[in-house]
C-alpha beads as a LAMMPS data file, in Angstrom:
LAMMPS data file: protein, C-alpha beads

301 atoms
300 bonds

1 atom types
1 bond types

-500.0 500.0 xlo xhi
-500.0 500.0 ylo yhi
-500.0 500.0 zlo zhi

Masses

1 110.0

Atoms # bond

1 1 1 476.752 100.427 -408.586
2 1 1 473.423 100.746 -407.016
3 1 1 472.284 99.626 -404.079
4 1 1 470.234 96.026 -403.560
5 1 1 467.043 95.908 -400.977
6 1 1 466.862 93.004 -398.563
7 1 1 463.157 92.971 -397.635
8 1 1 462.706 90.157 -394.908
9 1 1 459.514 88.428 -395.439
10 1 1 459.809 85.125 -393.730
11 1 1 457.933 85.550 -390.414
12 1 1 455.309 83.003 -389.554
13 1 1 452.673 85.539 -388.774
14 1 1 451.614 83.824 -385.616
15 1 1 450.455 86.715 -384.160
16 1 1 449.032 88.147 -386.972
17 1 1 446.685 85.008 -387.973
18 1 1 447.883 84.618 -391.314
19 1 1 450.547 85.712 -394.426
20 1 1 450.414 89.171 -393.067
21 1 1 453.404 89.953 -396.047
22 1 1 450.722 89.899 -398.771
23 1 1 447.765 91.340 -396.633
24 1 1 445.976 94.067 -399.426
25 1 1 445.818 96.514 -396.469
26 1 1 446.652 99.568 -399.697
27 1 1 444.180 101.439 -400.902
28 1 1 444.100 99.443 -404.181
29 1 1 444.960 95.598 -402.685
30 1 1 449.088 96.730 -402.048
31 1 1 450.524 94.906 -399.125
32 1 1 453.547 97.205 -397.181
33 1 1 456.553 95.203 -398.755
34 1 1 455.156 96.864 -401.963
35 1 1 455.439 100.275 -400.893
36 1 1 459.193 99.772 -399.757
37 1 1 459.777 98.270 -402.797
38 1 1 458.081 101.069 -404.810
39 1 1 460.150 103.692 -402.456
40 1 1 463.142 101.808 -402.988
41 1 1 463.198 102.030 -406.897
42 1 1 462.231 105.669 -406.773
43 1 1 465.232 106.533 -404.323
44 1 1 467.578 104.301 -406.620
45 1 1 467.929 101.180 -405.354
46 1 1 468.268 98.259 -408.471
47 1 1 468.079 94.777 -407.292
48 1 1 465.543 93.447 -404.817
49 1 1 466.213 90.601 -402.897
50 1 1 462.934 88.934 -400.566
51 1 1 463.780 86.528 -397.977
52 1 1 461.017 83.968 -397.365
53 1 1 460.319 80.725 -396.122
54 1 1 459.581 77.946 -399.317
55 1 1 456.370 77.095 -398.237
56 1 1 455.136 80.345 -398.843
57 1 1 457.193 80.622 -402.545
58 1 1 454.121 80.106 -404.489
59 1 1 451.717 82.687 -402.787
60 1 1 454.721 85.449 -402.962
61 1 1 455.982 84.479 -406.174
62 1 1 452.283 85.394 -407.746
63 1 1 451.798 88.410 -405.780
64 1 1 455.341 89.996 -407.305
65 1 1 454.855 88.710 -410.614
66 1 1 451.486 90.179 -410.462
67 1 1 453.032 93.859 -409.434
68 1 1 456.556 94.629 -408.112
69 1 1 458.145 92.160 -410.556
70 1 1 456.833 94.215 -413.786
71 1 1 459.371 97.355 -412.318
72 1 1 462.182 95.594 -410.667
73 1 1 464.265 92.505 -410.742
74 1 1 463.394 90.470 -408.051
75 1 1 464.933 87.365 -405.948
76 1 1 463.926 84.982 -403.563
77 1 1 466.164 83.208 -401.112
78 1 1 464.873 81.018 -398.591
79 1 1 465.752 81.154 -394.599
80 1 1 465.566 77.183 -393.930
81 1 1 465.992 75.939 -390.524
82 1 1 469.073 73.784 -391.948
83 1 1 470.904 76.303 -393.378
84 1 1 473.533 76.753 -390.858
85 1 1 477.626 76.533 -391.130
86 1 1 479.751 73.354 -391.136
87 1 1 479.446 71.343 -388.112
88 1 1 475.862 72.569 -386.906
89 1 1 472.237 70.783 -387.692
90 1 1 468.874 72.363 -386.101
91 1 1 467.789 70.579 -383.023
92 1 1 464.742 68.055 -383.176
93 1 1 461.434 69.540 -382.951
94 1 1 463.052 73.070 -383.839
95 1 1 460.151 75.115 -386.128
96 1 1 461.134 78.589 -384.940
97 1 1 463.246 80.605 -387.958
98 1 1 467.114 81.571 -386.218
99 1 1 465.669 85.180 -386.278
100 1 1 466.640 88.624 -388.440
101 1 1 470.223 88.072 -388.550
102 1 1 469.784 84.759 -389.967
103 1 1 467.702 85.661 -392.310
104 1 1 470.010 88.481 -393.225
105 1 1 473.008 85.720 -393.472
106 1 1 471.090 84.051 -396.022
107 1 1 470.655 86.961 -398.542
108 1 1 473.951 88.525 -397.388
109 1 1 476.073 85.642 -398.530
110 1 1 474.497 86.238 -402.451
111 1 1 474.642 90.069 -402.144
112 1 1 477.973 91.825 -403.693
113 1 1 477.300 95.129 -403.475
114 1 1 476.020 97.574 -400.566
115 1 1 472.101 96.960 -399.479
116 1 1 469.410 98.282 -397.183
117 1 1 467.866 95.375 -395.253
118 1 1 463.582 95.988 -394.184
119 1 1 460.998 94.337 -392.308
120 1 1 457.986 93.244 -394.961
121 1 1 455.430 94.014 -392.761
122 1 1 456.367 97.631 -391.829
123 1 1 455.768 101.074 -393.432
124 1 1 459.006 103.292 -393.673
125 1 1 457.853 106.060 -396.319
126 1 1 460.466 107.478 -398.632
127 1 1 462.409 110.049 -396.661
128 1 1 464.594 106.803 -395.112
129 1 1 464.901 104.933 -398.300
130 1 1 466.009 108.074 -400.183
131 1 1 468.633 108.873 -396.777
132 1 1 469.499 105.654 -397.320
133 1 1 470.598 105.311 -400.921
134 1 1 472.789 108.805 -400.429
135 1 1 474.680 107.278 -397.436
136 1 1 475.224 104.096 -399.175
137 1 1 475.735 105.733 -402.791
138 1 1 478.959 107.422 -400.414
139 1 1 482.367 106.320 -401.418
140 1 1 484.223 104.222 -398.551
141 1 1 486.874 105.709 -396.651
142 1 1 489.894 103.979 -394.673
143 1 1 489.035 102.189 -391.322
144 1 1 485.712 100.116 -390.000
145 1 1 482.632 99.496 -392.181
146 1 1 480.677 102.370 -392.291
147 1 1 476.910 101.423 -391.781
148 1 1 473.614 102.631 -391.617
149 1 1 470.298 102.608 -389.399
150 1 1 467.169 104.972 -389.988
151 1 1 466.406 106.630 -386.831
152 1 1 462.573 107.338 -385.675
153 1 1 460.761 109.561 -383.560
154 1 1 459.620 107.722 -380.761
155 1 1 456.769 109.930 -380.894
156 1 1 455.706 108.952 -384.347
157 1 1 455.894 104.725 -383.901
158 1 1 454.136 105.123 -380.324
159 1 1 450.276 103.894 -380.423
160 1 1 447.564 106.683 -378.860
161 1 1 446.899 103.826 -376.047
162 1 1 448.661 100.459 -375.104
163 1 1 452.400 100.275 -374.570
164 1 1 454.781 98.516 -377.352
165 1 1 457.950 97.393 -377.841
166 1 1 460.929 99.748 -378.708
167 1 1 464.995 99.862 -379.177
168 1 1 465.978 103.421 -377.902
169 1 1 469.023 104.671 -379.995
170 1 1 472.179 105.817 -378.134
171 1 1 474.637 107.985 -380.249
172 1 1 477.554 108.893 -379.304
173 1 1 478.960 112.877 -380.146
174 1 1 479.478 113.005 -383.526
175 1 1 476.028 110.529 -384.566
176 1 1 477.195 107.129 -384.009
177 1 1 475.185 104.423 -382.915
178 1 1 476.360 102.889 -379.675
179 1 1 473.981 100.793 -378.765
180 1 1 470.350 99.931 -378.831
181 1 1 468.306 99.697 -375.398
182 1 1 465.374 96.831 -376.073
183 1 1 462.451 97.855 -374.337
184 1 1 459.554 95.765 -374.203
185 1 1 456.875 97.798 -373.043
186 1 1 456.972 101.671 -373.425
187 1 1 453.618 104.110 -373.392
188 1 1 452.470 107.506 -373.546
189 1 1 452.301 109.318 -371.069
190 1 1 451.679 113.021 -370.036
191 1 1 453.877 114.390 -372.996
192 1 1 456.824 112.016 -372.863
193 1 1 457.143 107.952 -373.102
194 1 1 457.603 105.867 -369.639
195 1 1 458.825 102.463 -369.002
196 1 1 460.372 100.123 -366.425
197 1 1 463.640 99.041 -366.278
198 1 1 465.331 95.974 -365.250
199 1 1 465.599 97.087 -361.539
200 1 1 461.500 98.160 -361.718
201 1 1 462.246 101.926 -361.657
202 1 1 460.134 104.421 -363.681
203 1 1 461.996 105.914 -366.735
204 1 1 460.536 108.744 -368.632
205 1 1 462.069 108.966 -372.467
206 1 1 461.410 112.371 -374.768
207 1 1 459.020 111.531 -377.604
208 1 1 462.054 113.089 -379.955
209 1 1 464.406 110.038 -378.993
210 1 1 464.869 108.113 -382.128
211 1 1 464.327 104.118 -382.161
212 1 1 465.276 101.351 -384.561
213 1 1 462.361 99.771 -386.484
214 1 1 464.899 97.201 -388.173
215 1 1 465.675 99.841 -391.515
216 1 1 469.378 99.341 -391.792
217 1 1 471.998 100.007 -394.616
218 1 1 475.155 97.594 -394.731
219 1 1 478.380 96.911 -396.694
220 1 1 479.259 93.485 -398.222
221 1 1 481.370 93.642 -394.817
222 1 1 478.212 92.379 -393.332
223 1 1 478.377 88.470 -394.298
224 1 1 481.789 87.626 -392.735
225 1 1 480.624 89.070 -389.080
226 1 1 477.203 87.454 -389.520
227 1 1 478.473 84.180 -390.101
228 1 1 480.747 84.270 -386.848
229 1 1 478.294 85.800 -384.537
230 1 1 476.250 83.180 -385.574
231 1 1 478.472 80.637 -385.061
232 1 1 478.968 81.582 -381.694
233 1 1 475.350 81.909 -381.113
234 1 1 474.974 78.042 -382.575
235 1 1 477.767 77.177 -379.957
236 1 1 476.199 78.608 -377.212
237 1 1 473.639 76.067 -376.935
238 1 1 469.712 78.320 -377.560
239 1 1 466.726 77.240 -376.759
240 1 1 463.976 76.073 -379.145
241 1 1 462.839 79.738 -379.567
242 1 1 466.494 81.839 -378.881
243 1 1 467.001 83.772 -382.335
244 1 1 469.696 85.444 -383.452
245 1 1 468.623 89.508 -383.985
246 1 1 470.442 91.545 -386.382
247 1 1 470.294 94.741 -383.743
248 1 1 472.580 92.203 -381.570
249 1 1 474.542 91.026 -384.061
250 1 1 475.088 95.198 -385.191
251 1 1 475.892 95.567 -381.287
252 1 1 478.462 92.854 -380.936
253 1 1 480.342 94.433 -384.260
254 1 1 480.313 98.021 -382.753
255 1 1 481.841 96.706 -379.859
256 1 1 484.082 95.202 -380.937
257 1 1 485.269 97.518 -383.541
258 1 1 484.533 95.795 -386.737
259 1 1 481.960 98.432 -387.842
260 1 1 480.530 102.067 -387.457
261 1 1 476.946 102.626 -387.509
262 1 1 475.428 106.018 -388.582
263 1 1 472.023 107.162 -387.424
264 1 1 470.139 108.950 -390.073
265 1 1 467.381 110.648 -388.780
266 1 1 465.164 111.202 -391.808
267 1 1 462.496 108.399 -390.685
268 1 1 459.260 110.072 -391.179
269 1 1 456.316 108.479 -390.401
270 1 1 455.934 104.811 -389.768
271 1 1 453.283 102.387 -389.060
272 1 1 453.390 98.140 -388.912
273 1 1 451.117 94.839 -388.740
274 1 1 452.376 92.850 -385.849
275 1 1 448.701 91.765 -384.810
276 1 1 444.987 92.272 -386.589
277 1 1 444.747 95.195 -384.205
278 1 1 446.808 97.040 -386.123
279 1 1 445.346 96.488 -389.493
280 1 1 442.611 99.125 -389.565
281 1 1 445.468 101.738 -388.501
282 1 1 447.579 100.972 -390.882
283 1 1 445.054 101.270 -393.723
284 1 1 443.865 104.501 -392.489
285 1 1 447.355 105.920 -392.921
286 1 1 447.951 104.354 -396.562
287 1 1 444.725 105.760 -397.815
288 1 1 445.837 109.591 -395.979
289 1 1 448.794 108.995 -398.225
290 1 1 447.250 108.234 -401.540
291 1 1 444.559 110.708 -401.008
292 1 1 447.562 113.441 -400.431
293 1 1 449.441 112.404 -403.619
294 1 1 451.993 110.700 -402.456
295 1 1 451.543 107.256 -403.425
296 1 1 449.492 106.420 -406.620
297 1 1 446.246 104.342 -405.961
298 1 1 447.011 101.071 -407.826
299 1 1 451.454 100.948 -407.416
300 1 1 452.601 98.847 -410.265
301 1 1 449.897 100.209 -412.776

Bonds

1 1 1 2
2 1 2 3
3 1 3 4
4 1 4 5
5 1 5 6
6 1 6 7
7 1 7 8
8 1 8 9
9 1 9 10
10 1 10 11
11 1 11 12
12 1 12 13
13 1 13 14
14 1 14 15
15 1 15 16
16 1 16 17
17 1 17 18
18 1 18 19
19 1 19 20
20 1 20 21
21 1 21 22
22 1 22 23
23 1 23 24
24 1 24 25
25 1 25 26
26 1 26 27
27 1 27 28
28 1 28 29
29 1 29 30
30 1 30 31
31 1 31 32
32 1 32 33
33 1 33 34
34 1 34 35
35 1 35 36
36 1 36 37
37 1 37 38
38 1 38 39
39 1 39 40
40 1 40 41
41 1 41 42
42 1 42 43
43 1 43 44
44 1 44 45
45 1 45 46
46 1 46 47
47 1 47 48
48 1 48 49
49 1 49 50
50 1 50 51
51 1 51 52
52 1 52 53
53 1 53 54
54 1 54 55
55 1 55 56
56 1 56 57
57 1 57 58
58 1 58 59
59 1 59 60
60 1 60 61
61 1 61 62
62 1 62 63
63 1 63 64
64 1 64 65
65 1 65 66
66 1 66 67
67 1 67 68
68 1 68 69
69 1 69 70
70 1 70 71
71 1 71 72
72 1 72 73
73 1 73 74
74 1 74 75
75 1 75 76
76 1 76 77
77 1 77 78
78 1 78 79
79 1 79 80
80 1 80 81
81 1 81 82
82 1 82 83
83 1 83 84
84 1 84 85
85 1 85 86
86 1 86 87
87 1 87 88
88 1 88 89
89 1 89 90
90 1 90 91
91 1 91 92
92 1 92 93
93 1 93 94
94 1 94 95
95 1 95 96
96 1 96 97
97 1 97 98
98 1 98 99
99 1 99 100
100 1 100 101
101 1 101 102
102 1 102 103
103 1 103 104
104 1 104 105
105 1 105 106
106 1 106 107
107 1 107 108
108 1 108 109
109 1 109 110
110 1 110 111
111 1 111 112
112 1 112 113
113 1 113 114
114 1 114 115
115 1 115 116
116 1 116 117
117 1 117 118
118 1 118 119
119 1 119 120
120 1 120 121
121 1 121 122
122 1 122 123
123 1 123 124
124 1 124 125
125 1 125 126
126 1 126 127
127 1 127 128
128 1 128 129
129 1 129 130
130 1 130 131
131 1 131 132
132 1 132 133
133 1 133 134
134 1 134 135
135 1 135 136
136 1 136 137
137 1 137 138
138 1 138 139
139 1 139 140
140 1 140 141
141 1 141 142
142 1 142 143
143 1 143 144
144 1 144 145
145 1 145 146
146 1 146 147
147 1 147 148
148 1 148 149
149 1 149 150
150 1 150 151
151 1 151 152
152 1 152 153
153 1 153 154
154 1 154 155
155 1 155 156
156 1 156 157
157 1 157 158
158 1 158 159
159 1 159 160
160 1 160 161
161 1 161 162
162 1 162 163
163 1 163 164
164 1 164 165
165 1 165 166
166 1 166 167
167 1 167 168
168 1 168 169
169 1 169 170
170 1 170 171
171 1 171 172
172 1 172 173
173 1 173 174
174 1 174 175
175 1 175 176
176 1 176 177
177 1 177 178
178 1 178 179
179 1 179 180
180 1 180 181
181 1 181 182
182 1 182 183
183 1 183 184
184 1 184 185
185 1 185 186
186 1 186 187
187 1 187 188
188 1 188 189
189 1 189 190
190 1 190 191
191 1 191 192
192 1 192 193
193 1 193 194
194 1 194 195
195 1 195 196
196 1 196 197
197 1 197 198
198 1 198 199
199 1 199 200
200 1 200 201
201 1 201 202
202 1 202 203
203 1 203 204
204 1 204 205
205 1 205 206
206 1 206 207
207 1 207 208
208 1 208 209
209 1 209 210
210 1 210 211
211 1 211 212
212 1 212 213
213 1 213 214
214 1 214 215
215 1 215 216
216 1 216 217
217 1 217 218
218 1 218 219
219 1 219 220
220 1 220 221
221 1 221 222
222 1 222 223
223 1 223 224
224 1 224 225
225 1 225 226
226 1 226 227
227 1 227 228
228 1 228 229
229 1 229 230
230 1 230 231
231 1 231 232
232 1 232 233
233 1 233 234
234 1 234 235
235 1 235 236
236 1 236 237
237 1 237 238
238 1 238 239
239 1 239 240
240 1 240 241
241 1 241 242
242 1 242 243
243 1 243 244
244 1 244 245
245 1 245 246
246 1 246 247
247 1 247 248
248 1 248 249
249 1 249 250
250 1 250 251
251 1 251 252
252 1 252 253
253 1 253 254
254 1 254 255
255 1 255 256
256 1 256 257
257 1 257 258
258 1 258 259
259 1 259 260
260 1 260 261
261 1 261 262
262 1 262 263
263 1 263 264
264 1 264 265
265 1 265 266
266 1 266 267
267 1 267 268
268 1 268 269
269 1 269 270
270 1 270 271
271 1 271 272
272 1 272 273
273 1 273 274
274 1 274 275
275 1 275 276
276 1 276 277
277 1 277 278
278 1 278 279
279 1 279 280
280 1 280 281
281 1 281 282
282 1 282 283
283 1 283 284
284 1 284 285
285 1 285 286
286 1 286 287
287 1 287 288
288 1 288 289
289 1 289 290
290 1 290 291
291 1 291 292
292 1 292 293
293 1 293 294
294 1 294 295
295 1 295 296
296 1 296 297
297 1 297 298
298 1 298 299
299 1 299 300
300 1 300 301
């Protein structure tokens, strides 16, 4: 059985200024959720599954038909602020989405077989879509889940100037994730990365540490623990922006035993649109890559 793609492409782009999941930043008008997509059905992967938000159906729904949706079999499912378990309704005045692992919830729950999950408005080249379709092409053996998460060099996602945010990768002996350190401003800086922790002390990180930019192969394990972390999360009252991430949710299943997490290290290079500052980046590195070969000019021609 081949694996599914979950591409999440529901964000409100407030940052961004606008749909930032259908910008044309490509060489010839792609946006980055077609490039995963293309990488995807190249490495194997059958069924694609987008996540969005039904007031932006329409403008998605014409942008796949015109491309993607000629090479793959596509599906939307919506992340709606009322789509929660049994016994919960969203607050009044709630507009904020419930966050990744929501959104992941919502595909999850429709999703049989094993599938990579992707942000829609990042670049992840093929090296970590290929790694991923091996691991998850793997028969199971006996015990805990065994998932996935594409590891990067913190070197290759860090800007030239400015300082971003980052979750350093901890691994245990034998290559398991243990956890994922959230930090929200790291830089460059003489040859290494530095931030400041919690207690305001200078930390220095090796640009070879690998991070999590949200590229993550799962099991149809997945759904169950979603649903009760986010049950708990529900019942623990958050405020009219708290979300539910999918690195926590990954977290609070490694701790407690319900899952193992392998970090594949075959992320490559990576780039993303959080605000317009980033656009003219991003571009540059799309048209390096079609000028080198590696991507045709036009995807779905």
């Amino acid at each position: 059985m081949t694996p599914a793609l979950v591409v999440l492409a529901a964000g409100v782009g407030s940052r961004y200024g606008g749909l930032k999941q259908l910008d044309p930043v490509g060489p010839g008008g792609a946006a980055l959720m077609d490039y995963t997509i293309y990488d995807a059905l190249r490495a194997g992967f059958g069924e694609v599954v987008l996540v969005i938000r039904r007031e932006t159906e329409d403008a998605i729904r014409a942008h796949l038909e015109r491309g993607a949706g000629r090479r793959a079999a596509l599906r939307l499912v919506h992340q709606e602020l009322d789509a929660l378990p049994p016994g919960f309704a969203a607050p009044a005045g709630r507009v904020k989405p419930w966050g990744t692992a929501h959104a992941v919830l919502c595909a999850a729950a429709r999703i049989e077989r094993p599938f990579a999950v992707a942000n829609a408005d990042d670049f992840y080249g093929r090296q970590g879509l290929a790694a991923l379709a091996a691991f998850l092409a793997a028969p199971e053996d006996a015990g805990p889940p065994r998932w996935a998460m594409v590891g990067f060099r913190l070197g290759d996602t860090l800007p030239a100037t400015g300082a971003v945010s980052r979750g350093l990768c901890r691994r245990d002996g034998e290559g398991w994730l243990t956890g994922i350190d959230e930090v929200l401003a790291i830089e460059r800086a003489d040859g290494a990365a530095r931030w400041t922790d919690g207690r305001g002390v200078e930390r220095r990180e090796p640009l070879d540490t690998l991070v999590s930019m949200n590229l993550w192969g799962f099991t149809s394990a997945l759904a169950p623990l979603l649903e009760r972390g986010f049950r708990a999360f529900l019942g623990s009252g958050p405020g009219p922006k708290d979300e539910y991430y999918l690195p926590v949710a990954v977290g609070e299943a490694i701790a407690a035993g319900a899952a193992r997490v392998a970090v594949l290290p075959e992320g490559r290079l990576w780039c993303g649109m959080t605000s317009p500052a980033d656009r003219a980046a991003t571009a540059t590195v799309l048209a390096e890559l079609v000028a080198a070969g590696e991507y045709p000019e036009r995807l779905w021609a």
